[in-house]
N, C-alpha and C positions, 0 to 999 in steps of 0.2 A: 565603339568607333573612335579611331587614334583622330584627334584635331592637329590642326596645320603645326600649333606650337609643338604639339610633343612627338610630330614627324620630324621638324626641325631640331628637340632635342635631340631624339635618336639618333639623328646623323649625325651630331657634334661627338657624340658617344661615339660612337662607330670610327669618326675620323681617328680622335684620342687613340681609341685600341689599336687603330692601322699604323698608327705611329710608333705605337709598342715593339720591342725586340723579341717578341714571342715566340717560341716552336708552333708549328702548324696546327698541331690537338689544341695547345691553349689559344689560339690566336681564333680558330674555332668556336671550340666554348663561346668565349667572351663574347665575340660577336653574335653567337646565336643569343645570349642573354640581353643584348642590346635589341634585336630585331625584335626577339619577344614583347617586348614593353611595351611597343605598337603593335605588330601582329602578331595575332591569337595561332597557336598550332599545337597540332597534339603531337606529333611525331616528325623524324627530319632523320633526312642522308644526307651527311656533306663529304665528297669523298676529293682528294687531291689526285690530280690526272697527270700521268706524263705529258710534258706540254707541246710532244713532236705528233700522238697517236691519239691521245684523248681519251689512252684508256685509264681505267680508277687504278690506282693505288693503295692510298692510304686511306680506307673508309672509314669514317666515325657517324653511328647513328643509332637512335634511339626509336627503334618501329616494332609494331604490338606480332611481326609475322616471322622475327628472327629464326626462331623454328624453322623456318621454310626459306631461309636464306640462299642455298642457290638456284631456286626455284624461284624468286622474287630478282636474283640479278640478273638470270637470265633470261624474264622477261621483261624486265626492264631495258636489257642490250638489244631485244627482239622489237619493242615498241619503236615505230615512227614518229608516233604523236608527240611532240616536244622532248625530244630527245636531244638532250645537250648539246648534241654535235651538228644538229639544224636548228637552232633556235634564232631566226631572223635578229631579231631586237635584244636578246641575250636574256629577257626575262616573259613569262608567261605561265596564265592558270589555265590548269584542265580544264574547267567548265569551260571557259572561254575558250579556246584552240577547237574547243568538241562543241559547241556551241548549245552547252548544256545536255550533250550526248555523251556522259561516259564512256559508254560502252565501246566508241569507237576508237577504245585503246584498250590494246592487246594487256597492257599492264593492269589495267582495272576489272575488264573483262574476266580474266582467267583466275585473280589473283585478288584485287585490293576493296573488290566489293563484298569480299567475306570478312573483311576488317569496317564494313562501312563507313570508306574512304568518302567524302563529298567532296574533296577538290584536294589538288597541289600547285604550291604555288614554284618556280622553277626559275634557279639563274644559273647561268654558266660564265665563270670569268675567266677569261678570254683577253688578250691582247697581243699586239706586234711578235712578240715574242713565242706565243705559246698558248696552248688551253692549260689554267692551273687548278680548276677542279670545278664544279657543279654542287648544288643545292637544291633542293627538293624537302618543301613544308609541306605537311599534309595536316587535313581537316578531317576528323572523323568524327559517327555518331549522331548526324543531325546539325554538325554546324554547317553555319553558312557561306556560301563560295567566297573565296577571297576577291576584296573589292578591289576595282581599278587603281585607284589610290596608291592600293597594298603594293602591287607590282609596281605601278610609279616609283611607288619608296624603293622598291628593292632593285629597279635599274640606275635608282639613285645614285646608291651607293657602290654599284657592282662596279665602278673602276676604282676605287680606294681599296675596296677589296681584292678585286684582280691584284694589285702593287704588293698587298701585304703580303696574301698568300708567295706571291713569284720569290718576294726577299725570306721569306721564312726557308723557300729551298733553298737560298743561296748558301744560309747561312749553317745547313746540312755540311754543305763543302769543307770541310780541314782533313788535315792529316790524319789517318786513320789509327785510332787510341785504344779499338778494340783488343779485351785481352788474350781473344782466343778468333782470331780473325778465319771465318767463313770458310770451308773448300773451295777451290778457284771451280773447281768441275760441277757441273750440274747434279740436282736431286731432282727425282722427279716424282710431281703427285699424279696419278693415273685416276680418271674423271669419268662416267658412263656420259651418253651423248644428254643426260637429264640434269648433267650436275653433279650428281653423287658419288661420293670418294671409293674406288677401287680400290687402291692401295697403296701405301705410303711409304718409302723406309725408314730409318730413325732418324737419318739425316737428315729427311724432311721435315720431319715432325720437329728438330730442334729451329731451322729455321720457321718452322710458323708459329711456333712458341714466341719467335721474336717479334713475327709480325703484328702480334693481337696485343692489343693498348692495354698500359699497366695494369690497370683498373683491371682487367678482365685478365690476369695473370694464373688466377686460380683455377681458370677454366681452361677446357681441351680445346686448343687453338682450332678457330676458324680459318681456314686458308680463305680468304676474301676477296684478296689482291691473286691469287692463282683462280679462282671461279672469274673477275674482272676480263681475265684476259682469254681464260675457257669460252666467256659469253661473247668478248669480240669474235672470237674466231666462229662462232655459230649465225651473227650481226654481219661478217662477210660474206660467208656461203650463202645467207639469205638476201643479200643486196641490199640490208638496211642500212648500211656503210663501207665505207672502202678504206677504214683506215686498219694497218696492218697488226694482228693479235700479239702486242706484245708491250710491255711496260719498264720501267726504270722507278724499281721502290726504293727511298732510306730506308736502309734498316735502323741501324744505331751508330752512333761514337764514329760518323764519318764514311761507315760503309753504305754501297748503294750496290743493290740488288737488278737484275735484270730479270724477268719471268717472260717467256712464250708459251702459246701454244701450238699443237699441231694433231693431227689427226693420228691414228696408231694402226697399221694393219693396210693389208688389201683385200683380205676373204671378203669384207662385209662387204654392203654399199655404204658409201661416205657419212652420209647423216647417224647410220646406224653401227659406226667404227666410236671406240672410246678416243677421249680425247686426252694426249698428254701433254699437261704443263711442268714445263722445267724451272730450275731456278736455280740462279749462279750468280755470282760476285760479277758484277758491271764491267764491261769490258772495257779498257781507256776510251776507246772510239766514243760508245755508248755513254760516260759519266762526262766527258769534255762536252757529248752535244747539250746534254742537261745544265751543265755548267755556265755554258755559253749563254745558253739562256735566259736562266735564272738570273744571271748577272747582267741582260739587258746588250749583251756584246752585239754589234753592229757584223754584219754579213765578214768587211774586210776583217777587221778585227777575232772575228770568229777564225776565218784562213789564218790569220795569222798566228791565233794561239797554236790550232792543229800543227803549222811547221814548227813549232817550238819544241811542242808537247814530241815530234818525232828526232830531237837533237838537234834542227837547223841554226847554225849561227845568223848574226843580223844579215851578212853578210848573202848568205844562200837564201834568208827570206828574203831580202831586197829581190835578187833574182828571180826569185816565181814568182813574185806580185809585181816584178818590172816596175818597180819602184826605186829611189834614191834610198839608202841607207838614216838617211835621216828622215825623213820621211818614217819609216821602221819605227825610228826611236819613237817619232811624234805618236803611233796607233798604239807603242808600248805604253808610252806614260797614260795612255785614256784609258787603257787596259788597268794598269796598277791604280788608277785611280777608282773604276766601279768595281775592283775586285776587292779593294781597300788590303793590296799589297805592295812592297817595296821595292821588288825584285824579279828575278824571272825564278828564281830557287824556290822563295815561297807561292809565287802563283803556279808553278808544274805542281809543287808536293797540295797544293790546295786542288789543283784541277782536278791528278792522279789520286790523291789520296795516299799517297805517300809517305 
């Protein structure tokens, strides 16, 4: 049991890393190694969410049922019971939400009482801007539900964490350095309505070779981030959400990925149609709204990149935003200032990727 002092280190800890210019895996990490040292967990998904749809991304996690990986995401998209995307308060444990009733989550139910799961503890950060990923600790084996405390601590810290994670995408944004840059046209993974891979072409398989974290280089890539967006689109059909099945992943060296899904066929009936996720190089539309975000840009500001980002001089933004010309310059320079560029050349080639 963590004492008041070494909640209070933890977060001194915690703030340090937020402060760090970390990629998102290691900014991760670290954090998880800071939380550990006051709360006890055996296992954890921390996955990075597009911040317009809330679906997973970039998942990084260590759980005993990887085996059974799309068959644990999409019940996990299927569960209501503290699902990232209702979580009142931003943080909460299963025993609690269930009020020591497991079973009344679909996730434990079908799935994490054969791991003898005894509790998750759950944040989702969340701000102005965007949902930028979720957290899920788990307890297995006879430990004890995590104490009130624990969640205290962990809505502690979940707005220094929300900031890091948002700036670690920002910092995804440059000109794109890849040597062998993506197809603009879609691949597509073919999915049974259970999860299960149908069939792939090579081109896909290169892209998920990209997706799956270094460390796990040697292995036959997981598509993680195509199941994510598989399980929203099963999470709409059943009305356990309304947000639309589709994501915005970095890949690498600047590129950003776009993944949906959708349903294949009309012989079947819909539940029992295979589902296809696509996957393509980020449309501008798509990478400027992530951008915008990421970088904290203000609604006006936001308009204004978009008339940039299509060729507008100051002069024709002034006009649709019925503004003074000066004025323009004024949302420019707050613009070059949270983008930490000089120019409108380097913030288009940073928005574009150019």
């Amino acid at each position: 049991m963590a004492s008041a002092a070494a909640y209070a280190r933890a977060r001194e800890a915690i703030l340090r890393i937020c402060g760090c210019s970390a990629d998102a895996r290691t900014l991760r990490l670290d954090l998880l190694a800071a939380i550990g040292r006051v709360i006890g967990y055996d296992a954890y998904a921390w996955l990075i969410t597009d911040p317009e749809t809330s679906v997973g991304s970039s998942p990084l996690a260590d759980v005993p049922c990887l085996p059974q990986l799309p068959h644990l995401i999409r019940l996990k998209y299927l569960t209501a019971v503290n699902r990232w995307t209702g979580l009142p308060s931003g943080t909460a444990s299963l025993s609690a939400a269930t009020g020591g009733e497991l079973s009344r989550s679909l996730l434990w139910r079908e799935l994490l009482r054969q791991y003898e799961v005894t509790d998750i503890a759950s944040s989702v950060y969340r701000d102005r801007f965007g949902c930028w990923g979720f957290l899920d600790l788990w307890r297995t084996r006879g430990a004890p539900p995590f104490r009130a405390a624990d969640i205290e601590f962990l809505g502690h810290v979940a707005g220094p964490i929300t900031t890091a994670l948002r700036h670690s995408q920002a910092r995804t944004f440059t000109p794109v350095t890849a040597r062998e840059r993506p197809p603009a046209g879609p691949v597509v993974l073919l999915l049974s309505p259970a999860l299960n891979v149908r069939a792939q072409t090579p081109q896909t398989r290169r892209y998920l070779q990209a997706l799956v974290p270094p460390d796990a280089a040697d292995q036959a890539p997981i598509p993680a981030s195509a199941y994510n967006v598989a399980a929203q689109l099963l999470a709409t059909e059943a009305r356990v959400d309304d947000h639309p099945p589709h994501a915005r992943v970095h890949l690498a060296d600047g590129v950003w990925l776009t993944l949906r899904a959708t349903r294949m066929g009309t012989a079947q009936p819909g539940p029992e149609r295979d589902i296809a996720a696509s996957i393509e190089l980020a449309a501008p539309d798509d990478r400027a709204s992530v951008f915008a975000r990421a970088f904290g840009l203000s609604p006006r500001e936001t308009e204004l990149l978009r008339h940039l980002l299509a060729g507008a001089s100051t002069r024709d933004v002034a006009q649709h935003l019925v503004v003074s010309e000066n004025t323009v310059q004024d949302h420019l320079k707050s613009i070059f200032t949270k983008t930490t560029t000089r120019n409108r050349r380097t913030l288009i080639a940073r928005a574009l990727g150019t």
